[in-house]
C-alpha positions as a Markdown table, in Angstrom:
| # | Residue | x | y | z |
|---|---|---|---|---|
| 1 | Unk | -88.8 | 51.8 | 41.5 |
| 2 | Unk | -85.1 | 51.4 | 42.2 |
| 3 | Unk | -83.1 | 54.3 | 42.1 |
| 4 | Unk | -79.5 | 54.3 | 40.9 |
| 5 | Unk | -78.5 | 55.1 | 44.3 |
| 6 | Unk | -80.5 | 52.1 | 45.7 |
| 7 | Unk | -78.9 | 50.0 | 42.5 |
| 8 | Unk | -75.4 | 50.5 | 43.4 |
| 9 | Unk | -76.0 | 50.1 | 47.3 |
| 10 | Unk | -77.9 | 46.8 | 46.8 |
| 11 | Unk | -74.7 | 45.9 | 44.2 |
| 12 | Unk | -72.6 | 46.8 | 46.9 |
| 13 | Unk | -73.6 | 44.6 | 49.9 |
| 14 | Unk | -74.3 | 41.4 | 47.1 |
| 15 | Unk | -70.6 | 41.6 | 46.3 |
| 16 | Unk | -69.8 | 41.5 | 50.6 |
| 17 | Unk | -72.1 | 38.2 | 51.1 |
| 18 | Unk | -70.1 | 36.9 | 47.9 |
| 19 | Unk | -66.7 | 37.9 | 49.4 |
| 20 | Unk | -68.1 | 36.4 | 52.5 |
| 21 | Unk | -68.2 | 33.5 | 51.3 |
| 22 | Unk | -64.9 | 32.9 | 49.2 |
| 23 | Unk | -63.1 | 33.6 | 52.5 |
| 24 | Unk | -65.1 | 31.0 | 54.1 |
| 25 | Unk | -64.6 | 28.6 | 50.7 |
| 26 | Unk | -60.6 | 29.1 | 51.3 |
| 27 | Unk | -60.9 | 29.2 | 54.6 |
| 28 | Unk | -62.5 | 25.7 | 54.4 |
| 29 | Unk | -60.0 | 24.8 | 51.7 |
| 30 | Unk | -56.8 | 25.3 | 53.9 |
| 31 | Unk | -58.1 | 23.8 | 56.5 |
| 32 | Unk | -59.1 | 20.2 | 54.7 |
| 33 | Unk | -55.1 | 21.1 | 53.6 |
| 34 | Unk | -52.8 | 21.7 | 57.2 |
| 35 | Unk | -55.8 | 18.3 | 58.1 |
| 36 | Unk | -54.5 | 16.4 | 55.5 |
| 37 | Unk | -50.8 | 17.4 | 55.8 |
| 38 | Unk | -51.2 | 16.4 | 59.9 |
| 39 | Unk | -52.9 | 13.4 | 58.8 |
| 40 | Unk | -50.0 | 12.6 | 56.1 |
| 41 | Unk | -47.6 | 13.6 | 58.9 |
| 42 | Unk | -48.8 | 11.5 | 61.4 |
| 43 | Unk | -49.4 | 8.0 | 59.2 |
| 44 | Unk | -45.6 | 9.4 | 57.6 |
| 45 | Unk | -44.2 | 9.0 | 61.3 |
| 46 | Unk | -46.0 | 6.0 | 62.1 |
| 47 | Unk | -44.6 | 4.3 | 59.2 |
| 48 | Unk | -41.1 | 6.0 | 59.7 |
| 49 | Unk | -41.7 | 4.2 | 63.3 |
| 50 | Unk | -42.2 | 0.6 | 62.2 |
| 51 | Unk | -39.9 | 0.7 | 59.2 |
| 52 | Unk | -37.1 | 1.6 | 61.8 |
| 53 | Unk | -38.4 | -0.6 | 64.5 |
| 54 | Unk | -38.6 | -3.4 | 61.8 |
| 55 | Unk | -35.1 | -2.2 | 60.9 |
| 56 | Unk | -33.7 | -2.7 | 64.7 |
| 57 | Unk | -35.7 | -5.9 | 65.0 |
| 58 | Unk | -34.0 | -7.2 | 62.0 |
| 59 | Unk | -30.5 | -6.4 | 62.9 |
| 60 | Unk | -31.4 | -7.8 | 66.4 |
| 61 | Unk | -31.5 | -10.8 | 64.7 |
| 62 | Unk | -28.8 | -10.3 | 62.3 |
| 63 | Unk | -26.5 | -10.3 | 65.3 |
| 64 | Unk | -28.0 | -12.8 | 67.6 |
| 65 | Unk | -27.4 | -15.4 | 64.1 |
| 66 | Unk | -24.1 | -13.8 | 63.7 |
| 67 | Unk | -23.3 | -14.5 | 67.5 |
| 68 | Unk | -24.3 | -18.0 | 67.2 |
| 69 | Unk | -21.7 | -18.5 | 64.5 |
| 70 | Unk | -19.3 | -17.5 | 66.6 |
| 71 | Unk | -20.4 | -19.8 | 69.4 |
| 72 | Unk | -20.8 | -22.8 | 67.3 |
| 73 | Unk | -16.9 | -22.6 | 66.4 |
| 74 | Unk | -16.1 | -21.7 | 69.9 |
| 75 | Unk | -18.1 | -25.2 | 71.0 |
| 76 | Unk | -16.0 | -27.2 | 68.3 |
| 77 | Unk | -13.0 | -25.6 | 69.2 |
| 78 | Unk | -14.1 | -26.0 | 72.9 |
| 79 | Unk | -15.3 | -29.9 | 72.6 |
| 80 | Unk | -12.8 | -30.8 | 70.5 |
| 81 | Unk | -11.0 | -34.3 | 71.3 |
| 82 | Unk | -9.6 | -37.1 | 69.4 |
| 83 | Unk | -10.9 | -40.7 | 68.9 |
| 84 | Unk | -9.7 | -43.9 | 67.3 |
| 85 | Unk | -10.1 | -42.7 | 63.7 |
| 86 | Unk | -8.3 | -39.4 | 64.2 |
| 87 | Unk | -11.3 | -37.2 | 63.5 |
| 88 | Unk | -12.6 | -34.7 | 65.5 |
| 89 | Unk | -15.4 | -36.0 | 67.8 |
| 90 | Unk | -17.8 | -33.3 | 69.3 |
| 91 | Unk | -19.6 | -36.2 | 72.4 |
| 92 | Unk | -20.7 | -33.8 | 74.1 |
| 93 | Unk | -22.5 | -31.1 | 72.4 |
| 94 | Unk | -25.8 | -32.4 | 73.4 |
| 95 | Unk | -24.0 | -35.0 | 76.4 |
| 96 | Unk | -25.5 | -37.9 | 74.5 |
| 97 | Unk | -22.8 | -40.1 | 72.6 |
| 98 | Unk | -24.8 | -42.0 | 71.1 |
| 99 | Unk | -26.0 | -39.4 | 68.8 |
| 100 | Unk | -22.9 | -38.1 | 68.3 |
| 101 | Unk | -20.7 | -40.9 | 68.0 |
| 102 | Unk | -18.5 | -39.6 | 65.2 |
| 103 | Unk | -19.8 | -36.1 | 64.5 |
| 104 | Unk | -16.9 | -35.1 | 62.5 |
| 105 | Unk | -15.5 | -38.6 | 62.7 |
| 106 | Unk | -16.4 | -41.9 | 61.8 |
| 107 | Unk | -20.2 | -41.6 | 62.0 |
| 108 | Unk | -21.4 | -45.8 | 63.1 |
| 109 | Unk | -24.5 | -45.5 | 61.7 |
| 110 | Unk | -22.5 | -44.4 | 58.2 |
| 111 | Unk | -25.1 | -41.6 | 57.9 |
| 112 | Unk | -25.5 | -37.9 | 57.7 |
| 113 | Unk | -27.1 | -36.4 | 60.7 |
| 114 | Unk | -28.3 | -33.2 | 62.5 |
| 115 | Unk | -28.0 | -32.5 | 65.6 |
| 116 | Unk | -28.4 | -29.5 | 68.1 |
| 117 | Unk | -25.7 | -27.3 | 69.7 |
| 118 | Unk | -26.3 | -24.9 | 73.1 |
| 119 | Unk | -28.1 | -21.6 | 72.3 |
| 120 | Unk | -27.9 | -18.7 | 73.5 |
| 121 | Unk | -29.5 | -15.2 | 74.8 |
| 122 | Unk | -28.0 | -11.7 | 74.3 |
| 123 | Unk | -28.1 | -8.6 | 76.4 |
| 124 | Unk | -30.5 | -7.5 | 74.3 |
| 125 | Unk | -32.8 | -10.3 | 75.0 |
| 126 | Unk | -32.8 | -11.7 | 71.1 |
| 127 | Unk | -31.7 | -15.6 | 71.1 |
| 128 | Unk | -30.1 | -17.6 | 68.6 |
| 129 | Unk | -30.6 | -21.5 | 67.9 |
| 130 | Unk | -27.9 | -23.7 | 66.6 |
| 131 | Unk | -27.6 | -26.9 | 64.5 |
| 132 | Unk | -24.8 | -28.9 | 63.2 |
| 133 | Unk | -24.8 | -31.7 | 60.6 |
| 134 | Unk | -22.3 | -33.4 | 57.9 |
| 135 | Unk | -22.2 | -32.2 | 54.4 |
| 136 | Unk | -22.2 | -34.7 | 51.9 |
| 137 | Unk | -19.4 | -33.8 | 49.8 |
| 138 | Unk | -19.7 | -36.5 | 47.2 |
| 139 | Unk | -23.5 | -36.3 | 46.5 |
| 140 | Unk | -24.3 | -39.9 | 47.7 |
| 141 | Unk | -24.0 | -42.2 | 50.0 |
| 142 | Unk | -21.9 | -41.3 | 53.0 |
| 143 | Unk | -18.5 | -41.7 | 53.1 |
| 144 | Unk | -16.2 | -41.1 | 55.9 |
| 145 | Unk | -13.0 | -40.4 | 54.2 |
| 146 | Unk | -14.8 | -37.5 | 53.2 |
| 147 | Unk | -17.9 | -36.0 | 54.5 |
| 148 | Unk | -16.5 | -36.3 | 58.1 |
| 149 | Unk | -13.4 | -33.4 | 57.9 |
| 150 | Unk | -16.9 | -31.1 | 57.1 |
| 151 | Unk | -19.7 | -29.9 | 59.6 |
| 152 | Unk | -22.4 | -26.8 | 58.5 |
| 153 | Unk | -23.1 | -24.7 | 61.6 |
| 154 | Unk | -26.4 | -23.4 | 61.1 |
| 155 | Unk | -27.2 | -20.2 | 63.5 |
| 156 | Unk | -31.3 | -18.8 | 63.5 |
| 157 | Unk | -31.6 | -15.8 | 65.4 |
| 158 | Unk | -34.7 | -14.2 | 66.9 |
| 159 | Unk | -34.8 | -10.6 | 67.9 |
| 160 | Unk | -36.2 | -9.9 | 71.2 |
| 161 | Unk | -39.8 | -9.9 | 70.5 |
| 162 | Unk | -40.2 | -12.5 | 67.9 |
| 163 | Unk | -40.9 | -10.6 | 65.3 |
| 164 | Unk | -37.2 | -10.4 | 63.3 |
| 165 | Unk | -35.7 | -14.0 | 62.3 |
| 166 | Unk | -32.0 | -14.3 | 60.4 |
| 167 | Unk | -31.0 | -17.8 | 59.7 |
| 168 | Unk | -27.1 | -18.2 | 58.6 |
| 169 | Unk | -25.2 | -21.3 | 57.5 |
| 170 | Unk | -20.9 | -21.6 | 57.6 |
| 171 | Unk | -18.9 | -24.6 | 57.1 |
| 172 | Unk | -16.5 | -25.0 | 59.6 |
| 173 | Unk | -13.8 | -27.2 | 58.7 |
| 174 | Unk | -10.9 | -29.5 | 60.9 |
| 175 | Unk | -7.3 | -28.4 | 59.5 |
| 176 | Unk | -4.8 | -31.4 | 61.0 |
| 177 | Unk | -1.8 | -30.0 | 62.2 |
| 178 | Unk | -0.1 | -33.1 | 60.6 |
| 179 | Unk | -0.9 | -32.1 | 57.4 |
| 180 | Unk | 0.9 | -35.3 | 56.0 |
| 181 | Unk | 2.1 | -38.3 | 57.5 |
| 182 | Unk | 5.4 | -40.2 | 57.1 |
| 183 | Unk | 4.9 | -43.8 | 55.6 |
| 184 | Unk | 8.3 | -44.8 | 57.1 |
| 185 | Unk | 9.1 | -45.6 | 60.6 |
| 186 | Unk | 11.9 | -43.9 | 60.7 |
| 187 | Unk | 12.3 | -40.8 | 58.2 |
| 188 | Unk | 15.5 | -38.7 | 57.8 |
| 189 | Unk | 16.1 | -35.7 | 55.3 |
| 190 | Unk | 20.0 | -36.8 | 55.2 |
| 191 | Unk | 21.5 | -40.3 | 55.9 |
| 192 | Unk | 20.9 | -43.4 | 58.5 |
| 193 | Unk | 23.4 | -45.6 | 60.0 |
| 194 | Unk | 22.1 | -47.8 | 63.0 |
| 195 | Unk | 24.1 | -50.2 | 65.1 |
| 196 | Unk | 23.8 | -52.4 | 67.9 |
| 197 | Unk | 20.1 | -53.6 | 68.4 |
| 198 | Unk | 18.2 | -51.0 | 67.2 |
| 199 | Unk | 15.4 | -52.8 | 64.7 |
| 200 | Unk | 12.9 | -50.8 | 62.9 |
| 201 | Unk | 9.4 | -51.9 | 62.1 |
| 202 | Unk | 6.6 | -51.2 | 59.6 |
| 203 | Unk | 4.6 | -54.0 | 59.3 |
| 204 | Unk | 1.9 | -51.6 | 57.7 |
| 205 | Unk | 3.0 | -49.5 | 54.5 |
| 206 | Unk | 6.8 | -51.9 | 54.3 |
| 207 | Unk | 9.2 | -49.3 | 54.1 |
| 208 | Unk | 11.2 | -49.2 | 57.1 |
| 209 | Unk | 13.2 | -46.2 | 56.8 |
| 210 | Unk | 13.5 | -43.3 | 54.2 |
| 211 | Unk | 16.3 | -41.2 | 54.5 |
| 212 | Unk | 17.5 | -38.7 | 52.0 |
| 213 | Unk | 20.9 | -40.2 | 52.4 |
| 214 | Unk | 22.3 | -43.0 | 52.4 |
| 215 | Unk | 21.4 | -46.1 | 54.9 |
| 216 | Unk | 23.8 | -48.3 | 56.7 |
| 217 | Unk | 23.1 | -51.0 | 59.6 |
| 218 | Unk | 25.8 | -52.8 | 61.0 |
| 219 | Unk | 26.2 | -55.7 | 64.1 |
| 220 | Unk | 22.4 | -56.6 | 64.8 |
| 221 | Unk | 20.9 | -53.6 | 63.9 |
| 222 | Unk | 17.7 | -55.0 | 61.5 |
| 223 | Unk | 14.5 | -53.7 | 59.7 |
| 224 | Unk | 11.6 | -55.7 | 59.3 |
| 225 | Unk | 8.7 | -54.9 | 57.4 |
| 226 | Unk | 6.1 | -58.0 | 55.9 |
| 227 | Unk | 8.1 | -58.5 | 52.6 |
| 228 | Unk | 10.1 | -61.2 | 52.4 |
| 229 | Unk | 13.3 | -61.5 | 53.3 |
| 230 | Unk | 11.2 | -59.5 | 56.5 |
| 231 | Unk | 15.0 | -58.2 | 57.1 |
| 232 | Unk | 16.5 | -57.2 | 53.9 |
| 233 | Unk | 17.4 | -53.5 | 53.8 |
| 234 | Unk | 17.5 | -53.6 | 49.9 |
| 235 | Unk | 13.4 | -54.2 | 50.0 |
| 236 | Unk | 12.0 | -52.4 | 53.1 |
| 237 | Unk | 14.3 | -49.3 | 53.0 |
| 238 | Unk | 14.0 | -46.0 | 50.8 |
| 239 | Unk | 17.4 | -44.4 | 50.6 |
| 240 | Unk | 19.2 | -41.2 | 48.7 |
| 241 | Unk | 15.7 | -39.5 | 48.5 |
| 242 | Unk | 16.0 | -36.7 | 46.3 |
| 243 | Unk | 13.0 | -34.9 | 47.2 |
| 244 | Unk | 14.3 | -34.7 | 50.9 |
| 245 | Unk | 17.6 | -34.4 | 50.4 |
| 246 | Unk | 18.1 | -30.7 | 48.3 |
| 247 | Unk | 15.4 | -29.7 | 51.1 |
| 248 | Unk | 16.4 | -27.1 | 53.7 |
| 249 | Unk | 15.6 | -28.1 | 57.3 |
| 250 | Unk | 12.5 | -25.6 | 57.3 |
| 251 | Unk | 11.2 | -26.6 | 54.0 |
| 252 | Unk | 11.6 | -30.4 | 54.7 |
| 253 | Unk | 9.4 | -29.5 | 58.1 |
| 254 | Unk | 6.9 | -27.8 | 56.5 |
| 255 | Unk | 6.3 | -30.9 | 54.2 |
| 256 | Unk | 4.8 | -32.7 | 57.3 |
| 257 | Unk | 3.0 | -30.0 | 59.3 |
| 258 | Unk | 2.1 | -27.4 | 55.9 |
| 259 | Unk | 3.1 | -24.5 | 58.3 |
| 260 | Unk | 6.1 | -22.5 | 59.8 |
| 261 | Unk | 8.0 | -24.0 | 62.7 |
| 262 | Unk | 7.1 | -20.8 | 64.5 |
| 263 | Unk | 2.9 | -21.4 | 63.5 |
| 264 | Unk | 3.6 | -24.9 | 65.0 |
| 265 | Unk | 5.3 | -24.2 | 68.0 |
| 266 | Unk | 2.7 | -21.3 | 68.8 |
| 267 | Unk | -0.1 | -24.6 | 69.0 |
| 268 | Unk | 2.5 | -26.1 | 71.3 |
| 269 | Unk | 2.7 | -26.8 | 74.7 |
| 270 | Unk | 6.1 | -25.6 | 75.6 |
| 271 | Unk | 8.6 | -27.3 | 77.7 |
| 272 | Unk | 12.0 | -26.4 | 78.9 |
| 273 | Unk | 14.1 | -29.4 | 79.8 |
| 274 | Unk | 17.6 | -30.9 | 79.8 |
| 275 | Unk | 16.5 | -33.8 | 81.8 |
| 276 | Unk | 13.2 | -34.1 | 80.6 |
| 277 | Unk | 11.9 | -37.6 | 82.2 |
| 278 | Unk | 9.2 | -35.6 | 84.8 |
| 279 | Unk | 8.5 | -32.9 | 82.1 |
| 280 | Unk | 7.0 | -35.1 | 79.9 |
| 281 | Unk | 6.1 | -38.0 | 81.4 |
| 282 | Unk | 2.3 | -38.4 | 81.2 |
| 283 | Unk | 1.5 | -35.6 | 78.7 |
| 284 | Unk | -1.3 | -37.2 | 76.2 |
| 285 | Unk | -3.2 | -36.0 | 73.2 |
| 286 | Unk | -1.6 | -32.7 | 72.4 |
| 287 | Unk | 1.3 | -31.1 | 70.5 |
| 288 | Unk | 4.8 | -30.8 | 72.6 |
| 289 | Unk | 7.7 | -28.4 | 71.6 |
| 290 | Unk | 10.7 | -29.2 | 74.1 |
| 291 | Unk | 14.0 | -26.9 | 74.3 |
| 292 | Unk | 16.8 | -27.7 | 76.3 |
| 293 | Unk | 17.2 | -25.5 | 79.0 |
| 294 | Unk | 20.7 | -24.0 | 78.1 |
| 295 | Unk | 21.5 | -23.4 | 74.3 |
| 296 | Unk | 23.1 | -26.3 | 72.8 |
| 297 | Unk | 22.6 | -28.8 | 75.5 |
| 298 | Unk | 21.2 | -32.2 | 74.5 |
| 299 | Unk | 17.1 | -32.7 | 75.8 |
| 300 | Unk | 16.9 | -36.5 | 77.1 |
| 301 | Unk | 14.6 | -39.1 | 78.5 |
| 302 | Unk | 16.2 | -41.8 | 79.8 |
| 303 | Unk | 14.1 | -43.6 | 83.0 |
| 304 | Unk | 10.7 | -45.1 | 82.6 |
| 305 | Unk | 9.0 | -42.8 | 81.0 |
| 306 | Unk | 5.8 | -43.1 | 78.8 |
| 307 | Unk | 4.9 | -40.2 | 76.9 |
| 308 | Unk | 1.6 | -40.4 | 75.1 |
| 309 | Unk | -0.8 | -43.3 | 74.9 |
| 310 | Unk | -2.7 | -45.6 | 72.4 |
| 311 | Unk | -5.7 | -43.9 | 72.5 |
| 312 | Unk | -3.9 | -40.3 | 73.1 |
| 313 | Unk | -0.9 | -40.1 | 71.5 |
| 314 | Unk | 1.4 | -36.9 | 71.0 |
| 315 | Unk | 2.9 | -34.8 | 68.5 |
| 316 | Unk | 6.5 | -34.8 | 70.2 |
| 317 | Unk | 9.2 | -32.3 | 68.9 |
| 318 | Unk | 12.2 | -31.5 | 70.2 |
| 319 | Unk | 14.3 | -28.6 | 69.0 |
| 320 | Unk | 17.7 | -29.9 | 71.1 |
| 321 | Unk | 21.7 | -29.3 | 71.0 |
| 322 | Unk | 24.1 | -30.7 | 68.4 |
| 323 | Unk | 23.1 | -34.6 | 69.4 |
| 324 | Unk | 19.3 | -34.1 | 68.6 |
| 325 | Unk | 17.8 | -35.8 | 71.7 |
| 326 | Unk | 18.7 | -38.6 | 73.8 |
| 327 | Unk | 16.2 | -41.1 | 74.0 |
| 328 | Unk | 16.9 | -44.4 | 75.7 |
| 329 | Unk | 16.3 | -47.1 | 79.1 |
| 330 | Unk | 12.7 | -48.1 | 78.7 |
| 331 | Unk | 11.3 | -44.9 | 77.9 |
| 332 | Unk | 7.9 | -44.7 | 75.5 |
| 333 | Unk | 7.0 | -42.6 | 73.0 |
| 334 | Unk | 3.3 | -43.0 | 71.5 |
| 335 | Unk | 2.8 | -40.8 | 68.6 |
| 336 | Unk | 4.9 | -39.0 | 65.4 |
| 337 | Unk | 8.8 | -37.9 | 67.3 |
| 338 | Unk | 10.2 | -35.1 | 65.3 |
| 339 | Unk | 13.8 | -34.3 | 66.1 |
| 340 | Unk | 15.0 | -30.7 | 64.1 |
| 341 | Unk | 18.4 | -31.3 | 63.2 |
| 342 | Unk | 20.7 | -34.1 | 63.6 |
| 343 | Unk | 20.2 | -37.1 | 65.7 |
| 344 | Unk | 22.7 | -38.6 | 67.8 |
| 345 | Unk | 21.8 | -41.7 | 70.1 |
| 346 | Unk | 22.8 | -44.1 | 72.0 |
| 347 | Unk | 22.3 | -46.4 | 74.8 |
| 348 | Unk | 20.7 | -49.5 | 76.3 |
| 349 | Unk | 17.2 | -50.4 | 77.3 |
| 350 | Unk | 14.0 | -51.1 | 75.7 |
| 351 | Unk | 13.2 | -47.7 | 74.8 |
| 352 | Unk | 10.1 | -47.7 | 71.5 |
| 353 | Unk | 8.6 | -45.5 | 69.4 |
| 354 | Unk | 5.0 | -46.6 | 68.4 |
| 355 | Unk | 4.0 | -44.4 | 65.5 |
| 356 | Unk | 6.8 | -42.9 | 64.0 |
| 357 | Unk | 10.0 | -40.7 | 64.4 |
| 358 | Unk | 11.5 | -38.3 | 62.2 |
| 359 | Unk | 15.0 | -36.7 | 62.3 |
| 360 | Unk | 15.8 | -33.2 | 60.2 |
| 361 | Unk | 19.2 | -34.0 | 59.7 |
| 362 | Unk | 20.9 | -37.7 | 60.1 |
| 363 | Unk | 19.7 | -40.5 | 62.2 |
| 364 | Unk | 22.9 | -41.9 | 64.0 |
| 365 | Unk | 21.5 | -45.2 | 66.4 |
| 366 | Unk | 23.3 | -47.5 | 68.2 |
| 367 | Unk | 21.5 | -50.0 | 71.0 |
| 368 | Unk | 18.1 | -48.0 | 70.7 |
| 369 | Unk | 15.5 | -46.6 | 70.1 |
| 370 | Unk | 13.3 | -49.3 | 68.3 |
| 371 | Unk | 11.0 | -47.2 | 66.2 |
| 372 | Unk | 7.5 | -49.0 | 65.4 |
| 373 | Unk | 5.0 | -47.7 | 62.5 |
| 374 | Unk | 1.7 | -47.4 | 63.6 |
| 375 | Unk | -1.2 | -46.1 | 61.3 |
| 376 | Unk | -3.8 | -46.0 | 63.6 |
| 377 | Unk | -1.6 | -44.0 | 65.7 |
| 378 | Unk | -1.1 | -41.2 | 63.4 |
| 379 | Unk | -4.5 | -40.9 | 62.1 |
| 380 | Unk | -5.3 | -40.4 | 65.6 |
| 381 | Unk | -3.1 | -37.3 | 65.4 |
| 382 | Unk | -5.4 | -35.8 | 62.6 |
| 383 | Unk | -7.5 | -34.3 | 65.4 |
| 384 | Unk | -4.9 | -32.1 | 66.4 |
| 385 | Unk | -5.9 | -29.3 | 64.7 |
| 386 | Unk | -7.8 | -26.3 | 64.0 |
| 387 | Unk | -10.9 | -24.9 | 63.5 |
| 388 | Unk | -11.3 | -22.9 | 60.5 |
| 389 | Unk | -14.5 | -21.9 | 58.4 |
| 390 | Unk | -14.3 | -22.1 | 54.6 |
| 391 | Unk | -14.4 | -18.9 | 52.9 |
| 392 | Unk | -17.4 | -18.1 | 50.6 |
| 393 | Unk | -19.6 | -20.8 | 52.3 |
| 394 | Unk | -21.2 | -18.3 | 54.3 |
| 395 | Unk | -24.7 | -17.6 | 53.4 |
| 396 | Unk | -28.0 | -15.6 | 54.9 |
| 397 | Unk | -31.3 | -16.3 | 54.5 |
């Protein structure tokens, strides 16, 4: 028989072994929890880990592709030369010319093409790989009056391990620095008068001179161009030009070279000379600026000088004293002459200009020179340039 007291003891320890185990049910429970939360934890951190090792992977290789852009308009700029067609030819990207015969020039196969430029390695051990090709501009066949001034650099980069890969495309673009060419041999903004022997050809586009003044030849002084009469000044010569005429001496500049006279002469290779015969005697293929040596004085070449070539001809401009520049004995020119201000000469000799010449003021010629136009010769000049890329035609992938 149980007892009350025995009732209430035997109640008493029930409820202990019950309590007993809640604390060991919660117990339990917050262990499974802090076991969970570590195990949440860690796989949080582990993914925290690869998201931001994924994240320096990828802009590993965001930067090597980036660097390759860079280095594929550095290897233009750097490889840039001028051929026959007055392109810019790239030979020696991959030293084999007969792949890249023309790259942005006339291409002789008259196809597109890819071809590989030089990669590279980072610090950081991620790489880049480089291509080049022409873009067809005109959505069919190929056409080198076109699709040659155009090239896409394409840049894949590689982070160090492999395991991030960025692939960008720029067109990079040749910007001539004879943005537009005379058609004349001889081009003036004000007026022409030429005397003695001096004969002017263009056997090419037929107008010997154009002049924003008026035009005058006297004594045996002739221009000859393949109209007939070959010598009449009435067919082969372009005078009172308006549009050159109400120019200033800077605007009617930048309407050949589409920049400042102070972008220009920045390109230049600057020369100080009076007497300029070993100064510029054997420059080829590049822009020249020439100042006298003292203010006002006269620049000259006068021996037998040959500035230029056929295959290499020169931008030439000379920035002289009140006569312009002095340009006479069998001296040479190959390439456009540009002469700011007025030009005063005279003299004997055989001295030629095989391209074309242009004066920013008046052209005043007695005895020489003989200037010759030359098409060839100036599209050759088209590879003086530079290097720009288009903006918007970058793109990521």
């Amino acid at each position: 028989m149980i007892t009350n007291k025995n009732y209430h003891q035997h109640l008493l320890h029930s409820l202990y072994q019950q309590r007993g185990v809640a604390t060991l049910f919660v117990s339990l429970m917050m262990l499974f929890s802090l076991t969970m939360i570590a195990v949440f934890t860690a796989k949080t951190n582990v993914t925290e880990h690869l998201v931001a090792a994924n994240d320096y992977r990828a802009k590993q290789a965001l930067e090597a592709a980036q660097a390759g852009i860079e280095q594929g308009q550095a290897e233009i700029m750097e490889l840039q030369t001028t051929n026959v067609n007055g392109y810019l030819q790239l030979d020696q990207i991959d030293g084999n010319t007969d792949i890249l015969q023309g790259f942005i020039d006339l291409d002789t196969d008259v196809n597109f093409f890819r071809v590989t430029g030089t990669p590279g390695t980072l610090p950081n051990n991620s790489t880049y790989s480089l291509t080049y090709e022409n873009v067809d501009r005109t959505g069919g066949a190929f056409d080198p009056s076109i699709d040659n001034y155009l090239v896409r650099v394409t840049s894949v980069g590689t982070s160090d391990d492999g395991s991030g890969i960025k692939q960008m495309e720029q067109l990079i673009m040749l910007v001539p620095l004879l943005a537009n060419a005379p058609d004349a041999a001889l081009t003036t903004k004000d007026e022409v008068t030429i005397s003695g022997n001096v004969h002017i050809y263009n056997m090419i586009t037929d107008v010997a001179v154009r002049a924003g003044g008026t035009y005058l030849e006297s004594g045996a002084a002739k221009t000859h161009t393949t109209i007939f009469p070959f010598d009449d000044k009435d067919l082969n010569v372009v005078q009172n030009d308006a549009s050159y005429s109400t120019m200033t001496g800077d605007q009617f500049f930048f309407s050949f070279f589409g920049q400042s006279k102070s972008e220009i002469k920045a390109q230049a290779t600057q020369i100080i000379c009076n007497n300029c015969n070993a100064s510029l005697g054997g420059l080829t293929g590049q822009v020249i600026w020439v100042n006298p040596t003292t203010t006002g004085n006269t620049p000259r070449v006068n021996a037998n000088t040959t500035i230029g070539s056929a295959t290499q001809p020169v931008i030439l401009i000379i920035e002289g004293g009140a006569n312009g520049f002095t340009f006479n004995g069998n001296a040479e020119i190959f390439g456009l002459l540009y002469v700011i201000g007025d030009w005063d000469n005279s003299g004997g000799g055989s001295a030629a200009i095989t391209g074309a010449a242009v004066a920013e003021g008046h052209f005043d010629g007695t005895g020489t020179p003989a200037p010759t136009y030359d098409a060839t010769i100036l599209n050759r000049l088209n590879g003086m340039g530079t290097i720009a890329r288009i903006p918007g035609s970058w793109k990521d992938f």
